[in-house]
Every structure is written in C-alpha cells, then in structure tokens.
VMD Tcl script that draws the C-alpha trace (Angstrom):
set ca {
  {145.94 35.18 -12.85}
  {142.93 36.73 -11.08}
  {140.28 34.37 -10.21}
  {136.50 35.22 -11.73}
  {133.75 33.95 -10.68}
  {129.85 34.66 -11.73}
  {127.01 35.24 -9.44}
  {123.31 34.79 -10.51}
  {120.89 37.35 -10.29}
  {118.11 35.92 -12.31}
  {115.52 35.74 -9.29}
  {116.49 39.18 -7.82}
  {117.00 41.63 -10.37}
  {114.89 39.52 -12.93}
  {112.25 40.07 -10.57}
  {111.84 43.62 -11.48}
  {110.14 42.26 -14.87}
  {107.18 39.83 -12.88}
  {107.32 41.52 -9.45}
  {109.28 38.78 -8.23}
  {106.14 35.86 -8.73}
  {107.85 33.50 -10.52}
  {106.28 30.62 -8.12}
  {107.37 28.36 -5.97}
  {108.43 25.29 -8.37}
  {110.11 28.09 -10.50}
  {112.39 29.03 -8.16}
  {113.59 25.76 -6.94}
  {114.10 24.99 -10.59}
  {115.66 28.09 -11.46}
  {118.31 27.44 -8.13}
  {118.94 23.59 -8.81}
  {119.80 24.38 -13.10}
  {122.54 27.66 -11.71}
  {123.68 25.17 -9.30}
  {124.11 22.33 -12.10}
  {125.92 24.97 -14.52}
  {128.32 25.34 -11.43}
  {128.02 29.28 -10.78}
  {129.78 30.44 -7.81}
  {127.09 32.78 -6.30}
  {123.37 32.06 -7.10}
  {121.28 35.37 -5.76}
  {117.92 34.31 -3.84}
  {116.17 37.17 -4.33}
  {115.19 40.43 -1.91}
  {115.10 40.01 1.81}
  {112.53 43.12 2.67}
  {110.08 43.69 4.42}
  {108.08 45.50 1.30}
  {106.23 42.85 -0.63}
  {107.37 39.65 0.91}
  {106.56 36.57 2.39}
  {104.40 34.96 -0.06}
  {106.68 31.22 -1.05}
  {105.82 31.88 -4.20}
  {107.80 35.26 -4.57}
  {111.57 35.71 -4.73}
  {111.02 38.10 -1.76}
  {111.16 36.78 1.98}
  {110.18 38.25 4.97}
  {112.60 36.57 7.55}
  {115.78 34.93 7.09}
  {113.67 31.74 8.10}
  {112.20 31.65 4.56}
  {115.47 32.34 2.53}
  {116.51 28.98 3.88}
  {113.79 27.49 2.60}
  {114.20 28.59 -0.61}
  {117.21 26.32 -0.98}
  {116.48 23.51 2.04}
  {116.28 20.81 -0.19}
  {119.34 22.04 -2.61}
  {122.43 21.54 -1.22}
  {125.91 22.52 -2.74}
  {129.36 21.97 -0.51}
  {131.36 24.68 -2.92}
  {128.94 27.45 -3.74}
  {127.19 29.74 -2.17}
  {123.84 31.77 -1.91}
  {123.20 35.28 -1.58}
  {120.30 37.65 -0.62}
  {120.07 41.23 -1.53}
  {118.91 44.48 0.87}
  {118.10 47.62 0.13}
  {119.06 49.62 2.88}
  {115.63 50.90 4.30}
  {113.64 47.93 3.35}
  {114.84 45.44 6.36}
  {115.65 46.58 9.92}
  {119.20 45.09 11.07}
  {117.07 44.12 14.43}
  {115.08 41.60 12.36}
  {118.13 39.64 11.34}
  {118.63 37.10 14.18}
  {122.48 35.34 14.99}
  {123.97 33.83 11.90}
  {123.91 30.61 10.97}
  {126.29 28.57 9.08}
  {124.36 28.09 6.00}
  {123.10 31.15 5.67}
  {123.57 32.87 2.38}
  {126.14 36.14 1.90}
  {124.06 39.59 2.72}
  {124.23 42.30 -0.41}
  {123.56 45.69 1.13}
  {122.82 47.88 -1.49}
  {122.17 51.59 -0.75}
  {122.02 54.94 -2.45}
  {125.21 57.85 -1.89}
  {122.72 59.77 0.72}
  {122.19 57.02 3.43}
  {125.90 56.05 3.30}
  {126.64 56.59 6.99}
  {123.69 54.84 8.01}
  {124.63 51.48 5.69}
  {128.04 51.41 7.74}
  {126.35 51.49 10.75}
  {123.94 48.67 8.72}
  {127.32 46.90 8.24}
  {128.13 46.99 12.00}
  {125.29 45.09 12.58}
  {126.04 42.62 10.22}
  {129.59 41.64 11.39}
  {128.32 41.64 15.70}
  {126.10 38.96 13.99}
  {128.31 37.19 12.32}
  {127.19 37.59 8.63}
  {128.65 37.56 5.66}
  {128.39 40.50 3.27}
  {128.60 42.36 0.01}
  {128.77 46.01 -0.02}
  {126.81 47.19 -3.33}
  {127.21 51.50 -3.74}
  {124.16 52.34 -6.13}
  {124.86 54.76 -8.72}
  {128.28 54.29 -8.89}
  {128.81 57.22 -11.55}
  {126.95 60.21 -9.09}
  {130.26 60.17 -6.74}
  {133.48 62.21 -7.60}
  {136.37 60.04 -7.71}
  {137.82 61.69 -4.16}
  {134.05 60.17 -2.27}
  {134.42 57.16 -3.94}
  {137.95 57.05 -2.60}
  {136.72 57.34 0.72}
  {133.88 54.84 0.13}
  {136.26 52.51 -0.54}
  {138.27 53.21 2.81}
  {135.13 52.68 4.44}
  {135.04 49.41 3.22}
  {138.29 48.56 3.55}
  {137.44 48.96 7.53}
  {135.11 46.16 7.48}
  {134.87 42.49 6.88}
  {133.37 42.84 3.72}
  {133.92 39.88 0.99}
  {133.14 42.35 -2.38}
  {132.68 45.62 -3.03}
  {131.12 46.54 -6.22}
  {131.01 49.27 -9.43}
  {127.07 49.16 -9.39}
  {125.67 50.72 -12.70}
  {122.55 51.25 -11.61}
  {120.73 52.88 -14.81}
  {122.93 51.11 -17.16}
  {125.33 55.11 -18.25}
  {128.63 53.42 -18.16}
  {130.81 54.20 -21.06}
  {134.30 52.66 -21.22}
  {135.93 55.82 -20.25}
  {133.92 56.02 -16.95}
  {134.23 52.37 -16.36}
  {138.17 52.39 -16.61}
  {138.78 54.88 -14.45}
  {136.46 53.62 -11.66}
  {137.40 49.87 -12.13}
  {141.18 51.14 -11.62}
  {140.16 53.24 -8.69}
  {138.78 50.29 -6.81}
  {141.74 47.95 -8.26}
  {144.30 50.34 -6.97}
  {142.72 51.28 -3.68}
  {141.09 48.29 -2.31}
  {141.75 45.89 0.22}
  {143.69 42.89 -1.70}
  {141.48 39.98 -0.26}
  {138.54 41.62 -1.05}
  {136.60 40.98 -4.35}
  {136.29 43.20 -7.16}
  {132.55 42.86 -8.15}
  {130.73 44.27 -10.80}
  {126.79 44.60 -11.56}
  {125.52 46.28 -14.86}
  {122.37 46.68 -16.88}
  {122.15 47.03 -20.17}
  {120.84 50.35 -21.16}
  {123.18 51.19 -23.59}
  {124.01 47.45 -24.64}
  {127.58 48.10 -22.73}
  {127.20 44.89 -20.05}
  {128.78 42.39 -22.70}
  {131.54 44.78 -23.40}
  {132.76 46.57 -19.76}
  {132.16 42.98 -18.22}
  {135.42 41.60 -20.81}
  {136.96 44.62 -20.60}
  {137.20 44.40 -16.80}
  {138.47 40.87 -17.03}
  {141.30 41.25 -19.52}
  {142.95 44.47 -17.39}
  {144.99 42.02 -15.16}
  {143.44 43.01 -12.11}
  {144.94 42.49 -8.90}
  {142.07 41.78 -7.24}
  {139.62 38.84 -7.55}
  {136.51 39.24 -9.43}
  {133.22 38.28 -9.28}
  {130.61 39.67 -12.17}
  {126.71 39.99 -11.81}
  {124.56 38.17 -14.75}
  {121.29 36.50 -15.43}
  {119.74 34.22 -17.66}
  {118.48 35.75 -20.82}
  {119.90 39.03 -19.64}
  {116.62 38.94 -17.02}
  {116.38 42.28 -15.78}
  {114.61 45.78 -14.82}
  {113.99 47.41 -18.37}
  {116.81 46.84 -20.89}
  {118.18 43.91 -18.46}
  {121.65 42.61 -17.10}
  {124.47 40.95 -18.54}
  {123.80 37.77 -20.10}
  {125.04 34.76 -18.07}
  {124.94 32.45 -20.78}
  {126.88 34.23 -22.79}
  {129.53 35.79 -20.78}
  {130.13 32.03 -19.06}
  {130.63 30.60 -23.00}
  {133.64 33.57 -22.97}
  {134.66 32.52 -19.43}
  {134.95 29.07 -20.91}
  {136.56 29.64 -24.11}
  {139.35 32.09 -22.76}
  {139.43 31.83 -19.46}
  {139.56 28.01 -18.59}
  {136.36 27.89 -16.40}
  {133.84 24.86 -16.93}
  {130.59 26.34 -17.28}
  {127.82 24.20 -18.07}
  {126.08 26.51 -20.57}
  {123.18 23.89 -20.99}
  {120.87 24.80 -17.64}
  {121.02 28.32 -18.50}
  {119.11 27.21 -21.92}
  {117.23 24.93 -19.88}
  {115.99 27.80 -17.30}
  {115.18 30.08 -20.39}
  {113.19 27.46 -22.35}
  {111.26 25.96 -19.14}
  {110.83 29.16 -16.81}
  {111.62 32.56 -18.45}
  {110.13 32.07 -22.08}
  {106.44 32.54 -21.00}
  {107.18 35.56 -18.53}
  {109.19 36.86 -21.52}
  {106.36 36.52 -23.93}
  {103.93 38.50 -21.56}
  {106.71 41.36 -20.15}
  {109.35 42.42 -22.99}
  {112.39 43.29 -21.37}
  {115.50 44.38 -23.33}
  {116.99 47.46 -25.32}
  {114.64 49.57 -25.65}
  {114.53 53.66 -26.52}
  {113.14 55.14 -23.59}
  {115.55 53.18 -21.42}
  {118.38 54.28 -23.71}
  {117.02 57.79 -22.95}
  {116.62 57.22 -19.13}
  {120.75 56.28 -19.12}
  {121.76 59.04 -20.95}
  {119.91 61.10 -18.62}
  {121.42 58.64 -15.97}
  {117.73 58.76 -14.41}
  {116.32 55.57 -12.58}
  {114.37 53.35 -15.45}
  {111.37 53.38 -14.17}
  {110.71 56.98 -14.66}
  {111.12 56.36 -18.73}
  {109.06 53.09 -18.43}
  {106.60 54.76 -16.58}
  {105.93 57.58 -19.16}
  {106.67 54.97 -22.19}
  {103.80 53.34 -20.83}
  {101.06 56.40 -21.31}
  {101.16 55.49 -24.70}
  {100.64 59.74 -24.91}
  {104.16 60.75 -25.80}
  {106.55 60.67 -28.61}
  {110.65 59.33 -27.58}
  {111.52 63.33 -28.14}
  {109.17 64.11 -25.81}
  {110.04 61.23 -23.21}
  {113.57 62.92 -23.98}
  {112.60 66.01 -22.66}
  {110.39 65.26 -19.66}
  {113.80 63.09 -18.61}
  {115.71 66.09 -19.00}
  {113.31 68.25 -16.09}
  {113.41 65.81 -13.66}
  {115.98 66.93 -10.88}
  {119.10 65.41 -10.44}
  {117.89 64.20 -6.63}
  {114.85 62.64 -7.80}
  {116.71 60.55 -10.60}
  {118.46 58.49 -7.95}
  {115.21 57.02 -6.90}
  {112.31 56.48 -8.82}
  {108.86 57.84 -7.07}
  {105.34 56.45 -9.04}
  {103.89 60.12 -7.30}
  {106.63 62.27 -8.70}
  {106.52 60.93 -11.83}
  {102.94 61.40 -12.03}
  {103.54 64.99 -11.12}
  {106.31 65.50 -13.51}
  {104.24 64.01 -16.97}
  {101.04 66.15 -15.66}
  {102.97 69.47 -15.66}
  {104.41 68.59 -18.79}
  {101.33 67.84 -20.23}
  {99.37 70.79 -18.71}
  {99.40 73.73 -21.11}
  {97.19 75.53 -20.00}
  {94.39 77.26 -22.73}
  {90.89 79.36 -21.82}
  {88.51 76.84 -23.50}
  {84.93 78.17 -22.72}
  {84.65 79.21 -26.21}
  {85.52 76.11 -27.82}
  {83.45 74.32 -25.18}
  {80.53 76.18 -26.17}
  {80.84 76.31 -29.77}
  {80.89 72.10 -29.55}
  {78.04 72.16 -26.72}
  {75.93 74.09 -29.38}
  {76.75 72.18 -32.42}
  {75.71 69.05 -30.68}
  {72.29 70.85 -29.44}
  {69.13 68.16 -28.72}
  {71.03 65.27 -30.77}
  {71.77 62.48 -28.94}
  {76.07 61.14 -29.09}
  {77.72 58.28 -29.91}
  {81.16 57.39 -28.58}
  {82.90 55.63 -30.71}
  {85.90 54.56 -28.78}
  {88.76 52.60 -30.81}
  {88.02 48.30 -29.37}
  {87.49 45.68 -31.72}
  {84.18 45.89 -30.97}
  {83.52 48.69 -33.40}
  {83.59 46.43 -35.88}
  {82.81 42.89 -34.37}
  {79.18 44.42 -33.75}
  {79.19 46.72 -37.27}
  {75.54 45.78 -38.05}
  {74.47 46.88 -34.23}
  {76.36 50.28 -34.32}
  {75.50 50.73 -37.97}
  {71.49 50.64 -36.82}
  {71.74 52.68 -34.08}
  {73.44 55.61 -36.17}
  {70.48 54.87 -38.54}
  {67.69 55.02 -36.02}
  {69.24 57.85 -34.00}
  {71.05 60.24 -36.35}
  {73.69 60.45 -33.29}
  {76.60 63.28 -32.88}
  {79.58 60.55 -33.20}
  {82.45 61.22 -32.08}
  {85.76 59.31 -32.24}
  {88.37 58.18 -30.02}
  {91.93 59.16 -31.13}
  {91.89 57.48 -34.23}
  {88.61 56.70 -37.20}
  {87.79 53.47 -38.85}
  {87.13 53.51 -42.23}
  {83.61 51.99 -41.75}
  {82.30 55.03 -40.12}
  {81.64 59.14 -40.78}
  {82.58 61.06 -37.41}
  {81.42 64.45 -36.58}
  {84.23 64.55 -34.81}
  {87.34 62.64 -33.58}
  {88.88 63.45 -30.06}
  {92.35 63.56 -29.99}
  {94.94 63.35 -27.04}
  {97.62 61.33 -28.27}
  {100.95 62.99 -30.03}
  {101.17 59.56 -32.05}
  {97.53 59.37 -33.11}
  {97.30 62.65 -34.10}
  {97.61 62.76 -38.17}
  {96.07 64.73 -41.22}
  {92.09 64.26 -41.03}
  {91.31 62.02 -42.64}
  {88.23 62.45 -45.29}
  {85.65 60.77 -42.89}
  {86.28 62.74 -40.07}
  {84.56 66.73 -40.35}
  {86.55 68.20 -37.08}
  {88.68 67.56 -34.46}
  {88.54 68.10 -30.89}
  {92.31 68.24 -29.37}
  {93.59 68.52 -26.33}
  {95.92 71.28 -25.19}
  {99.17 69.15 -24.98}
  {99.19 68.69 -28.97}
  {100.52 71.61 -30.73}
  {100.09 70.57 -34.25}
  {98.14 72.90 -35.97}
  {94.76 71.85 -38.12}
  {92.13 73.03 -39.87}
  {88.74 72.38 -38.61}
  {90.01 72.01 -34.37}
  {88.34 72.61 -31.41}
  {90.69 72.70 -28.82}
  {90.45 72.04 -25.42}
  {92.33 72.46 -21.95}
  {94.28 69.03 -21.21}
  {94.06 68.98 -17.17}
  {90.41 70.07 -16.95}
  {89.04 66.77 -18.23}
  {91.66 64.51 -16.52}
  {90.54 61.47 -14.73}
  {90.27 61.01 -10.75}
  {93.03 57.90 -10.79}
  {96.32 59.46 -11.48}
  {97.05 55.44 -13.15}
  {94.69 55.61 -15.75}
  {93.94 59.74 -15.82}
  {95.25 60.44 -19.30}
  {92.76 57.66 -20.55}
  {91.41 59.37 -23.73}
  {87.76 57.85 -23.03}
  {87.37 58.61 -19.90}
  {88.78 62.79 -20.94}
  {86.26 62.64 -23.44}
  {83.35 61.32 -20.80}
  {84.69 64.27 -18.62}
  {84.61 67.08 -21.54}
  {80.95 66.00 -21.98}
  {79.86 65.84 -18.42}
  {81.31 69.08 -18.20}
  {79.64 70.77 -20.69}
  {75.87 69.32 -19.52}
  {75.81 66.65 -22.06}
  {73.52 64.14 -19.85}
  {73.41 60.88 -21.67}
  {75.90 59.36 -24.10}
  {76.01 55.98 -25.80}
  {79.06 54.38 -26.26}
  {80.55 51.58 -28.71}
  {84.03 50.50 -28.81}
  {85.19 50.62 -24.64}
  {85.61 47.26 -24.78}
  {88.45 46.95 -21.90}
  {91.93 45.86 -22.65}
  {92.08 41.58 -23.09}
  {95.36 39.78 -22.54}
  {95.20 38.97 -26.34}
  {96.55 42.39 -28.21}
  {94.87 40.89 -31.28}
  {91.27 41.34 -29.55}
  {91.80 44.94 -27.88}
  {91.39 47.28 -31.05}
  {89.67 48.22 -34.49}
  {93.23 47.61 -36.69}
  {96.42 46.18 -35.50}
  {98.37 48.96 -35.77}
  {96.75 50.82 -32.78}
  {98.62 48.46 -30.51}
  {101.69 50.39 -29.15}
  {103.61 47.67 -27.92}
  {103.48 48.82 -24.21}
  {102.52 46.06 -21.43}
  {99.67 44.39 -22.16}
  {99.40 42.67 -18.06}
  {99.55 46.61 -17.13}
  {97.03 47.45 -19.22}
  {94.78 44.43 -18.14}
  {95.89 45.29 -14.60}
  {94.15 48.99 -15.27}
  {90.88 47.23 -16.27}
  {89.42 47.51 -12.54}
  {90.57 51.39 -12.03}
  {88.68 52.67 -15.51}
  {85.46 50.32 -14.19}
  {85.45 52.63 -11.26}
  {85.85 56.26 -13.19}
  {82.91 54.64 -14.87}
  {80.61 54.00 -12.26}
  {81.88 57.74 -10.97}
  {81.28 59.22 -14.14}
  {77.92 57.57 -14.34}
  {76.51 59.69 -11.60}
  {77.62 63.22 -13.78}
  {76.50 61.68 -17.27}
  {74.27 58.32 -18.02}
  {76.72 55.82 -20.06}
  {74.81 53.10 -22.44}
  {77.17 50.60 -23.71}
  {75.85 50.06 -27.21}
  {78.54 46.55 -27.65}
  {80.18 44.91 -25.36}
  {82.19 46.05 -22.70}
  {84.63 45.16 -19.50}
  {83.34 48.56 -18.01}
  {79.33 48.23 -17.76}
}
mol new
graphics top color blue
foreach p $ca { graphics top sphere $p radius 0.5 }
foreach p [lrange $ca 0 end-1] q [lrange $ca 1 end] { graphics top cylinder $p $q radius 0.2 }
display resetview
C-alpha cells in the first residue's frame, strides 16, 4: 500500500486570515503541538522578501530566521518546510544548504513556468530540498500539464502537487488530473495534494485520492480548523481521525484541539474564515478569492451582483488577485453614469437658508437622543439620513447607496436621494450620479457618509452638522443604531479604515465646515 503522509500548513496558508502575526510564542506553540501529533511535514510559513522579518510573523526574510523558528524544537523523523512564491525571494539570497534546513515549496503561476525551472536549478547547485507546487492546477490542458510533469520529472524534486488554488475542483476534474500525475510521474516522487475549500470538496477529493490505489506516495496539505485564505483548507484534525481509523496511522488528534482552543479560537472570533457565498462564487468563476472578499467587503453589493462583477473580470487577471484592479473593476461596475444637475438643483433649492443635519446610522444616534432631539428643536435643520432611518426620527430625506439598504420608504422618511448604481424604482427620488461624489481613498471611497459630504460640498452647501459618524469600534454591538445594520463583514478591516475616513474628513473640511453634534472617531 501507498504510504500517506500529512503536512501542516496552519502557519502559511492560515496566515492569509491574520497576515501571518500570529506572534512569536504562537508559533513555537503551534510547531511543538504538530510535532507532538506526529505530522510528517509541519509548513513554517512564507520565506519572501514582501512583508517579512518581523519574529513575530510566519514570514522570514532570510533562511537565518526560518531556523529560528524551530531552533529550540527538534524532531529526528520529521521535517519542516517553507513556502515561495516565485517572484517574492531571489534564488541569490538563498545561501549553501544546510543540513537542517527545511524542504523549499516553490509555488508559481502557469506564466512564469520557465523561469521557476530555472528557480529549481538554483535550488539543486545549492543543495536544497524541494517541492514543486503548479498554482491553478485546473487553467492547464491536460497535454501542458503533461509536459509540466516531464519537467519535473527532470529534477530532484521530492513532490509535485495538484494545487487547487481557488478551491473549483469537482471530482470529475480531480480524477482525471490525480491519474495524470499517477500515471506519468516519476515513481519516487510524491504525489501531493493542496486544496481549499470553496466548494466544501477538500474532505471529499482528499479520501477520494487516497482510496484510488495510487502508485505513488502521497502526501496531503491540511490545517488546523481548516485555517485558511477565505473558505479555508482541509481540516487536519479531521482527515488524520480518517487516516487513523482506516488507514493504520497514529495520529495524535489531541494537539490539533489543543492548537485550536489555545491559539486559533481568538483569531477565529475576530476574522471568520470558512464557507462562505462570495467565495463559493469566486470558485465557480475559478477567480482568485480575494477578488470576491474584496467586493463582499463594500458592504454595497448584493451575492447576484458579486456574481456578476466575477463574471467581467478577465480570465488573466483571475490568476492573480490585484487590490488596484479590483478597485477598477467594482468602480466601473458601479459607475452608471446619469446627468444629475437637475436633481442637484432641485435638492440645493429645497434645502435653501436652512441649516442640515446628518444623521449618519452609529449608535450614537440614539445614545445622545436628548442632544440630537434639541438641536432639531432649536434649529429646524434639513435632516437627512444615512442609508437607513431610525424610528426615533422624521428625515427630509434619507441618502441611499447601498443595494441591501435600499427598501420601501418608510413613513418617516419624505424622499430619497439615491445614487446611480441602484436601479430600483421609487416614488419621491432624487437621484444622483454614483462616481461624482466618490471619495479620494479608493479603500474607503464608496463610504456612504463621506458621498453624502461630497454631494453637499458640491452643490455649495457650506456648513453641515453631523450626528451618528461615530467610527467603526471593535465591538459590532457599539458601531450602529439597530443590530441588524451589521453586515457581518470584518470588523479589524473596518477598524483598520478608521484612520483613512479621519483624513477625507479633515479634506472635506476645507470644501464644507463639519460640526460633530455626538461623538465621533473622525473630529
């Protein structure tokens, strides 16, 4: 029978979910419980140049600090690895090999394949040992993967790998490329496989793989808790309990509990990762992740419209994900285009010589009722909502750029004001043109606050008073008017965005004067 064994990718791939700062003590706790639970391969982390060289990250800058990631944890029958992606560490940085060092995973994309071989050169004049880990195993015909595999057959390689990068493996797909390699693959070289777990196939191809009666050797990706970029990896705990039960291997399934409960519960309590819609929808498009997290997390669009945007983006830019592109790609789907100046003017001369209020959807709204409540008494203001009313309060009008938040009007609300991305038709709408009241920070642009500061500016509205821009809190309980506001997108992202609205502000503040009327992050 085929031997299996398991590597560990907790600290590498599970680093996509923290940005790799799980902290020093982490990590060494993390490495000693795989190494206690007797997994064959435990993964480091990244060797790159990008990012790196903090102790505390699962990212080194020098082979010199891999080692000491695991000085002080030695093992005489298993080994460590260390992952590159080709571009992101120059083959000239790697000195001689040492004896100890861990095995070299070269991933790289279809388009820099020649240059990875001559990557690979480098690493066997220096004596390394190596991995060779094709990305996107599915965008190669079955003739180039053929040849891929030739390639590797040339070198000294220890496992080559079906890498399902976005998680779009079906059975059918997975058969015929685990066969490919099985049939055309140098016999002493391992059979590897990595998945994620976009379409909650990991479990399933993983034992499917294992019960074909390779005749190769295997060795199968997995991390604690699934750990992983988006809807995660393979679940170690769960595929060693199998490996146990019908397999004969000796697992110790406890430190995999004990890494969960000690390390990964509080990451996993701040940053969600697991099956989730839009990263079903980025597999079926077979689309790198991050595109479908990154427009999940604009809070703007509905999953049919994440769905379509997915759909435009070219088959060359889904290999790789670009934060610029995407950016690009979500603004011209959002920019449809309408001649506003009469709906501008019709709102700049219903608000004439009264003065505004902002009423912007934090808690504060009604934390601070009794101060708001005076100021609309003492000022007979022009209010004007943010996306969605409170019951407390009578808007002349509620600004609306948000597919989700945009509903019936309700009976306290006398107009809208919409932006040109929504095409629900209402009674009583002003509309207005989306990209002409977009922020500066392509990050926070779409912020429905700061579009509404920039419609007013716009129009010569000089002074506003605000209530309700409280800034997002690491508590979701304390960062709106009514619970159900929350969208369930990353809070530490939204935190993280804090500091790029506080400077729109204090831009917008030289167009238009802002008075915070409650509390606020942003003053």
């Amino acid at each position: 029978m085929s031997e299996i064994k398991l590597l560990d990718c907790t600290l590498r791939d599970g680093g996509y979910v923290n940005n790799w700062e799980f902290g020093k003590d982490v990590i060494t706790r993390v490495v000693n419980q795989v190494l206690i639970a007797d997994v064959e391969v435990m993964e480091l982390g990244y060797l790159s140049t990008v990012q790196s060289g903090n102790e505390d990250t699962a990212r080194y800058s020098s082979m010199k600090d891999v080692r000491r990631a695991y000085s002080n944890i030695k093992s005489d029958h298993q080994d460590y690895a260390v992952m590159i992606n080709y571009g992101e560490y120059s083959a000239d940085l790697l000195p001689e090999a040492e004896p100890d060092d861990p095995i070299i995973r070269l991933a790289f994309h279809r388009k820099n394949i020649k240059e990875a071989f001559e990557y690979i050169n480098a690493l066997d004049s220096k004596g390394f040992r190596y991995y060779i880990q094709p990305m996107g195993v599915l965008n190669y015909s079955d003739k180039d993967f053929i040849e891929l595999i030739n390639m590797a057959n040339a070198t000294h390689a220890e496992a080559f790998y079906v890498v399902d990068s976005f998680g779009v493996l079906e059975l059918k797909d997975f058969r015929r490329l685990i066969f490919l390699v099985d049939n055309n693959l140098r016999p002493d070289i391992l059979l590897g496989y990595h998945a994620h777990n976009n379409l909650q196939q990991a479990y399933s191809n993983a034992k499917y793989m294992i019960d074909q009666g390779l005749s190769h050797n295997m060795i199968i990706d997995a991390s604690v808790f699934g750990m992983g970029r988006g809807a995660g990896n393979l679940n170690i705990e769960l595929f060693a309990k199998h490996l146990n039960r019908y397999y004969g291997k000796n697992y110790n399934i406890e430190p995999f509990l004990e890494v969960f409960d000690e390390c990964l519960k509080p990451i996993f309590a701040r940053q969600f990762w697991g099956y989730s819609l839009p990263f079903y929808l980025s597999s079926i498009h077979n689309c790198h992740p991050n595109y479908a997290l990154f427009f999940s997390e604009k809070n703007t669009l509905t999953v049919k419209s994440i769905h379509e945007l997915l759909s435009g983006i070219t088959e060359e830019d889904k290999i790789s994900f670009s934060k610029d592109k995407a950016a690009q790609y979500y603004n011209s789907y959002m920019d449809n285009y309408i001649d506003d100046k009469t709906d501008v003017k019709s709102l700049y001369e219903s608000i004439g010589e009264r003065p505004v209020l902002i009423l912007a959807p934090g808690k504060s709204i009604v934390r601070e009722l009794d101060t708001v409540k005076s100021y609309i008494e003492n000022h007979n203001p022009v209010i004007i909502g943010v996306n969605r009313s409170s019951d407390v309060y009578k808007y002349d009008y509620l600004f609306v750029t948000n597919e989700k938040r945009l509903v019936e009007k309700p009976a306290n609300v006398a107009k809208f004001i919409k932006t040109s991305n929504l095409h629900k038709v209402l009674p009583e709408t002003i509309q207005v043109n989306y990209s002409s009241y977009l922020a500066e920070n392509p990050i926070v642009c779409d912020n429905p606050t700061l579009m509404l500061l920039n419609l007013l500016a716009s129009m010569g509205i000089r002074e506003v008073t605000i209530a309700g821009f409280d800034g997002f809190s690491p508590n979701p309980e304390d960062n709106y008017f009514a619970q159900g506001l929350s969208m369930g997108s990353s809070i530490n992202s939204k935190v993280e965005k804090n500091h790029l609205v506080s400077e729109e502000v204090q831009g917008l503040q030289k167009r238009i004067k802002i008075n915070f009327l409650t509390e606020s992050l942003y003053k």
